[in-house]
Structure formats: structure tokens, C-alpha cells
GUNU-481075 format. One record per residue (C-alpha): x, y, z; chain. Coordinates in pm, whole numbers. Example, Ala and Ser with C-alpha at 12.3 -4.5 7.8 and 13.67 -1.06 7.14 Angstrom:
2
1230,-450,780,A .
1367,-106,714,A .
END
This chain:
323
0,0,0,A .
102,360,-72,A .
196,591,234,A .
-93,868,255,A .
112,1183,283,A .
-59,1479,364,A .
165,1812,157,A .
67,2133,389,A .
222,2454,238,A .
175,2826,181,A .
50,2945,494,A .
21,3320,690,A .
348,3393,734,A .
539,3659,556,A .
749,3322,406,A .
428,3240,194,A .
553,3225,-209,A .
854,3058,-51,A .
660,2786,131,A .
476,2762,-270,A .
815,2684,-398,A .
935,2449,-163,A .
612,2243,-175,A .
607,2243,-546,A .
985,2127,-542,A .
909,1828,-275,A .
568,1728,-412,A .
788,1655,-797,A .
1059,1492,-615,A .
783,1252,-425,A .
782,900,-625,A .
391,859,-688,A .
423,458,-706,A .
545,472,-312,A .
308,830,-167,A .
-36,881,-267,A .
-32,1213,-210,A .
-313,1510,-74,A .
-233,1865,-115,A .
-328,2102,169,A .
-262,2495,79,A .
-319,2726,312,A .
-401,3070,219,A .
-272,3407,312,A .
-580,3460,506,A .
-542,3087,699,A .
-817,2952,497,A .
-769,2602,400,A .
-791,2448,61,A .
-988,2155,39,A .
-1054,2212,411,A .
-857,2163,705,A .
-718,1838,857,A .
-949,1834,1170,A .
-756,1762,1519,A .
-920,1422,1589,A .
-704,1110,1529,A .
-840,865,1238,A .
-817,1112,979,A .
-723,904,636,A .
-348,1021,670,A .
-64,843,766,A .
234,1103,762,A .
197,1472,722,A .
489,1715,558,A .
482,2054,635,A .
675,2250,400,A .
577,2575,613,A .
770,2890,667,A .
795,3128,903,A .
481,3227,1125,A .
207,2988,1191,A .
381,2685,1024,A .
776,2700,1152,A .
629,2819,1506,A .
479,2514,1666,A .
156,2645,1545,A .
22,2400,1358,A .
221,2145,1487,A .
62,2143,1784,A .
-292,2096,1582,A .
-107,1801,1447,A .
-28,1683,1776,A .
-375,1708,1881,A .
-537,1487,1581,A .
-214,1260,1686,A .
-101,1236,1329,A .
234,1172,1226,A .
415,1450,1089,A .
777,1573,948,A .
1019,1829,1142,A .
1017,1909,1485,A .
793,1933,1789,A .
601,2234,1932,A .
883,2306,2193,A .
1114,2289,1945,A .
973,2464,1656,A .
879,2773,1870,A .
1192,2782,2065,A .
1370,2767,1739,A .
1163,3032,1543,A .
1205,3298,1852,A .
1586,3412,1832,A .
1579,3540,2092,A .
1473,3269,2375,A .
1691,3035,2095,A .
1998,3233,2173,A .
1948,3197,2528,A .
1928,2850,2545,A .
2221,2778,2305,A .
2410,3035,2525,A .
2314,2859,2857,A .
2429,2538,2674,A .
2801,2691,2627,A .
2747,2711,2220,A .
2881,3049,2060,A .
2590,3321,1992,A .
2633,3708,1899,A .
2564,3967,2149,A .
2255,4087,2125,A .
1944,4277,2287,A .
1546,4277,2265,A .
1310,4519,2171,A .
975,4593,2230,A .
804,4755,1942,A .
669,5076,2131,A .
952,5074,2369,A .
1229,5142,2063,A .
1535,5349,2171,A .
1776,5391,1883,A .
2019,5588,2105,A .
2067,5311,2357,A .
2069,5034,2102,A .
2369,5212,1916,A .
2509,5293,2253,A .
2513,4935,2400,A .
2609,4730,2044,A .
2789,5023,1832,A .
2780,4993,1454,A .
2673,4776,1256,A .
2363,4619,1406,A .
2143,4364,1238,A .
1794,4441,1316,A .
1546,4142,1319,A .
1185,4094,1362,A .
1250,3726,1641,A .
941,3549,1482,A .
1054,3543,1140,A .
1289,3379,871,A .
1405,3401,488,A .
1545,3738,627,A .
1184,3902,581,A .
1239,4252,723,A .
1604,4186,837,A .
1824,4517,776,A .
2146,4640,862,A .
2226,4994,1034,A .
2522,5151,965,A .
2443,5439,1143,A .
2154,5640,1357,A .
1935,5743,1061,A .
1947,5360,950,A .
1934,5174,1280,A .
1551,5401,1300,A .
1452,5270,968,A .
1535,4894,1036,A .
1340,4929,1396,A .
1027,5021,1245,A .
1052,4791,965,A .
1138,4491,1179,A .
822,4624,1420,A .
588,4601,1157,A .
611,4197,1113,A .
680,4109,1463,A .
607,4305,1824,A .
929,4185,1961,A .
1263,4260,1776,A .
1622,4170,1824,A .
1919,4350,1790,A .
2273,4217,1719,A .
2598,4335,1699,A .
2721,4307,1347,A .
2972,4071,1247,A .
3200,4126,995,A .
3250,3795,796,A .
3146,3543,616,A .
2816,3319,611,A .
2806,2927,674,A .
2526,2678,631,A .
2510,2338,754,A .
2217,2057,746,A .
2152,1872,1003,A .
1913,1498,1022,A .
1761,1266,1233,A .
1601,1191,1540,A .
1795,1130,1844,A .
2124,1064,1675,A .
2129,1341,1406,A .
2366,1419,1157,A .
2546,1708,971,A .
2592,1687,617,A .
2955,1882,470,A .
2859,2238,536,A .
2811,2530,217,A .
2982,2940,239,A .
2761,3171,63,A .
2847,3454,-105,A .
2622,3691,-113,A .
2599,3930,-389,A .
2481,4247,-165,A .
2609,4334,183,A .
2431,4046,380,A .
2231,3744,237,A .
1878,3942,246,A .
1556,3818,109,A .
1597,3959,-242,A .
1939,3784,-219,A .
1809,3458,-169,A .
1477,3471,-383,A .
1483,3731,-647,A .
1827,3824,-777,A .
1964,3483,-864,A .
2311,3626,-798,A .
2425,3505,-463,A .
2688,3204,-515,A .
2717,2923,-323,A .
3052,2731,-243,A .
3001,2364,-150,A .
3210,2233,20,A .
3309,2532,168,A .
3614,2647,183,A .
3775,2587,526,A .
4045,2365,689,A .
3885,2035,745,A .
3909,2122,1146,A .
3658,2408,1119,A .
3468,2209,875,A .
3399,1940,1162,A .
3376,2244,1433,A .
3069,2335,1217,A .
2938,2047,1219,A .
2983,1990,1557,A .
2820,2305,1672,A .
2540,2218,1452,A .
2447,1931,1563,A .
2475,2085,1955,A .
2262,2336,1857,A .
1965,2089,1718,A .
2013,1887,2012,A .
2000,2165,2260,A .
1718,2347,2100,A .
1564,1952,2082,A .
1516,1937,1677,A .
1397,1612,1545,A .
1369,1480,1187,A .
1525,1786,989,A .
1741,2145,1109,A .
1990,2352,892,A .
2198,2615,1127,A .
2314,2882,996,A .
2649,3015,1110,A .
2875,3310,1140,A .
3253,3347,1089,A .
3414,3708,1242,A .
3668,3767,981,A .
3893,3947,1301,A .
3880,3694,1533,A .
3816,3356,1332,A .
3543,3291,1547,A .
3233,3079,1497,A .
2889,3198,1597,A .
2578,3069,1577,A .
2352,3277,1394,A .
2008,3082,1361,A .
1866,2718,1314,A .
1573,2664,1057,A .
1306,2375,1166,A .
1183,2401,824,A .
1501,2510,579,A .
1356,2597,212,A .
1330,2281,-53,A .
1330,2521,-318,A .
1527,2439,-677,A .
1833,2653,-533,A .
1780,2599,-154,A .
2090,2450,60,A .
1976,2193,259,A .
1886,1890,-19,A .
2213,2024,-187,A .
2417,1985,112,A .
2248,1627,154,A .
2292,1583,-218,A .
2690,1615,-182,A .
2685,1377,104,A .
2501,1137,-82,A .
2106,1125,0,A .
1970,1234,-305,A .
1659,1477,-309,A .
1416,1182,-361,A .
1607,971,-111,A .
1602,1273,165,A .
1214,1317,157,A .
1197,927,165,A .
1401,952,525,A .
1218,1276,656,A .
900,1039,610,A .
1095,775,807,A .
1177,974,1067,A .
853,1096,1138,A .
710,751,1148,A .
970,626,1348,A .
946,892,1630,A .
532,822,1608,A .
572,518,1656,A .
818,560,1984,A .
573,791,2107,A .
306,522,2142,A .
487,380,2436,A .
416,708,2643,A .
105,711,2867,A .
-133,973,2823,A .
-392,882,3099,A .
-337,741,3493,A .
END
């Protein structure tokens, strides 16, 4: 019998036409003699196309995939609704995916843990005061709405005037806002997989083509490059990886994870900049490529994320729910 997968994409999240893409990408890649596959889209305005998977368990599913981005789909959202119809589904818990999507409470965790974060400070939109910001972090800062991710209203201030403009940008798609000290450097990616024993795949530089790796970057342009393997000494290639997989494990990822990383081009230091629950499956998106190089093709990688899921289902059966 074919494995019912249930495809839920799009979404309201500022991430939307990249969740579009990814799904699209995944759902081609999908071999239709193994998945019988249903298509769940979510709209802009969180209405569901056919209709929603209602939270009761017996629903005619046996795995879901949620190639969601961003708010209410990387968040723990709608993984808790999945939790609550007690369906199988790909990626990482509720604990998990909202600890992961708030960079803020994820920085404190990994920094609690002893892992390597940037300084940084939090904002409340209505409480913004450029003058401290600047005073505490000096120049450049990275602005950041903390609920968000494909660098949707991300900006860098390089001075007063600036640092204003990226506050109230960042405070229109999120309440809360962090603040970083910039880092001067260069951009690492690395994919991480599995369950209670993940993995990290050979980790990718990229070059971006404007000053930091923004949305347009990414999406739009097509002129960012990518350099896989990157080019390091083997010893900071395993250090990334090593701090990659700490991170998952610390923030408790399951099934899937790529961290993205920082390297100060004074010091030669390693930071951790963020960890994606749900990393893009687009045509030119990082993690399948990174698994790709390491040898689990595209096909074969949504074949073990299915796995995975099942697997960690299936171990949750033994827990007790009742006295």
C-alpha cells in the first residue's frame, strides 16, 4: 500500500511564495508509485484548501509534511494541531519549533548550553530606543523581527538614521525585535538529520551578492553564489558540524534542522547565527544540496524525513497519556 502523505504549504506567514516553492519542489521529487499524495494549501488569510485536517485522530493520513515557513507553520503552530489529531508529521515538535523560530529565547538557550551566539538585545516595538541600542552594540547592528525567517524585514544599520529605519521595519512583522551586533564575515550553512542521533551533512559558504544574504538575495536576484564544500580547513569544517548538531540537540530538533552560522573575519570565530526547523526545498535551496553532496539524493532525503517521522510516532506510542 502507498503511504498517505498529507503536503501542507503556503500558509500566513510573511514566508508564503517561498513555502509555494518548496512544496512544489518536494511534491515533484515525491515517487507517486510509493506516496499517494493530498495537497493542503493554506491561504494568506489561513483559509484552507480543500478544508482543514481536523484535530481528531483517524483522519485518512498516515504522515503529514509541512513544508511551512515562518509564522504559523515553523512556530509550533500548527504542529501542535497536528499533535492534537495525533497524526504523524515531518520536522520538529512544538517546543522545538517555537523555541527555534524565537531568536531570541533560541539564543538563550544555546548560550546557557556553552554554544557560541552574537551579542545581542530585545526590543519591544513601542519601547524602541535607537540611542541606547547604538550605545550598548555600536555599529553595525542587524535588526530582526524574532518570529521570522528568509530574512523578511532583516536590515542592517550603519548608522543612527538607518538603525531608525530597520526598527520600524522589523516592528511592523513582529512586536518583539532583536538587535545584534554586526559581524564582519562570512556566512556558513550546515544541514543537520535525524532523530535522536542526528547528523550534519559537509557544510556550504555563501556569497552573497549584496552586503548580507537578504531576502531579495536569496529569492529574487539569482546572484548570490554558493561554495560547496566550503572552503575551510577540514578542522573548522567538523567544528561546524559539531556546533550544529549541539545546537539541534539543545534546542531539541527532530527529523530535519539547517543552522546557519557566522565566521568574524577578526577573530576567526564561529557563531551561531540561527537554526531553521523548516530550511527551504526550493530548486536553489541549501539543505537537499548539502544532503545531495553527502550522498542522500533529493528523492532519497524526503523518503528519510518520512521515516523519521514515522519512526518517532511510533516511539511515542509507548508514552502514557492517561493514569
Amino acid at each position: 500500500m502507498k503511504t498517505r502523505v498529507a503536503v501542507v504549504y503556503g500558509g500566513r506567514s510573511g514566508e508564503h511564495e517561498i513555502s509555494l516553492l518548496s512544496a512544489e519542489s518536494v511534491i515533484a521529487a515525491m515517487d507517486p508509485e510509493r506516496y499517494e499524495i493530498t495537497r493542503y494549501v493554506i491561504g494568506k488569510d489561513g483559509h484552507w484548501s480543500p478544508g482543514p485536517i481536523l484535530p481528531q485522530p483517524g483522519a485518512e493520513i498516515d504522515v503529514v509534511l509541512p513544508i511551512l515557513h515562518g509564522t504559523f507553520g515553523e512556530d509550533g503552530t500548527v504542529q501542535g494541531l497536528f499533535e492534537l489529531a495525533d497524526l504523524p508529521y515531518v520536522g520538529a515538535n512544538v517546543l522545538a519549533s517555537a523555541l527555534s523560530m524565537d531568536k531570541d529565547f533560541m539564543k538563550r538557550v544555546c548560550r546557557d548550553a556553552g554554544l557560541p551566539v552574537v551579542e545581542w538585545q530585545v526590543v519591544e516595538r513601542g519601547e524602541i530606543n535607537p540611542h541606547a541600542i547604538a550605545g550598548a552594540l555600536g555599529f553595525p547592528i542587524f535588526v530582526k523581527p524574532a518570529n521570522l525567517g528568509s530574512s523578511v524585514g532583516i536590515s542592517k544599520a550603519h548608522n543612527l538614521a538607518e538603525l531608525e529605519t530597520a526598527l520600524t521595519l522589523a516592528a511592523e512583522f513582529d512586536r518583539k525585535i532583536v538587535v545584534e551586533r554586526g559581524i564582519e564575515g562570512r556566512e556558513f550553512e550546515c544541514a543537520v538529520l535525524g532523530n535522536a542521533d542526528p547528523e550534519a551533512a559537509t557544510p556550504c559558504e555563501i556569497l552573497p551578492s549584496r552586503e548580507f544574504y537578504d531576502y531579495e538575495d536569496k529569492y529574487e536576484l539569482n546572484l548570490a553564489k554558493t561554495i560547496l564544500p566550503a572552503d575551510l580547513p577540514e578542522t573548522e569544517l567538523a567544528e561546524i558540524r559539531r556546533l550544529a548538531v549541539a545546537c539541534y540537540k539543545t534546542v531539541g530538533c527532530e527529523g530535519m534542522g539547517r543552522v546557519d552560522f557566522l565566521r568574524e573575519a577578526a577573530t576567526g570565530k564561529l557563531y551561531i547565527n540561527e537554526i531553521n526547523t523548516i530550511p527551504g526545498f526550493t530548486a536553489i535551496s541549501m539543505y537537499p544540496k548539502m544532503w545531495a553532496h553527502a550522498g542522500l539524493p533529493y528523492a532519497r532525503l524526503i523518503d528519510r524525513l518520512i521515516e523519521l517521522a514515522l519512526e518517532r510516532h511510533a516511539a511515542k506510542k509507548a508514552t502514557r497519556f492517561t493514569r
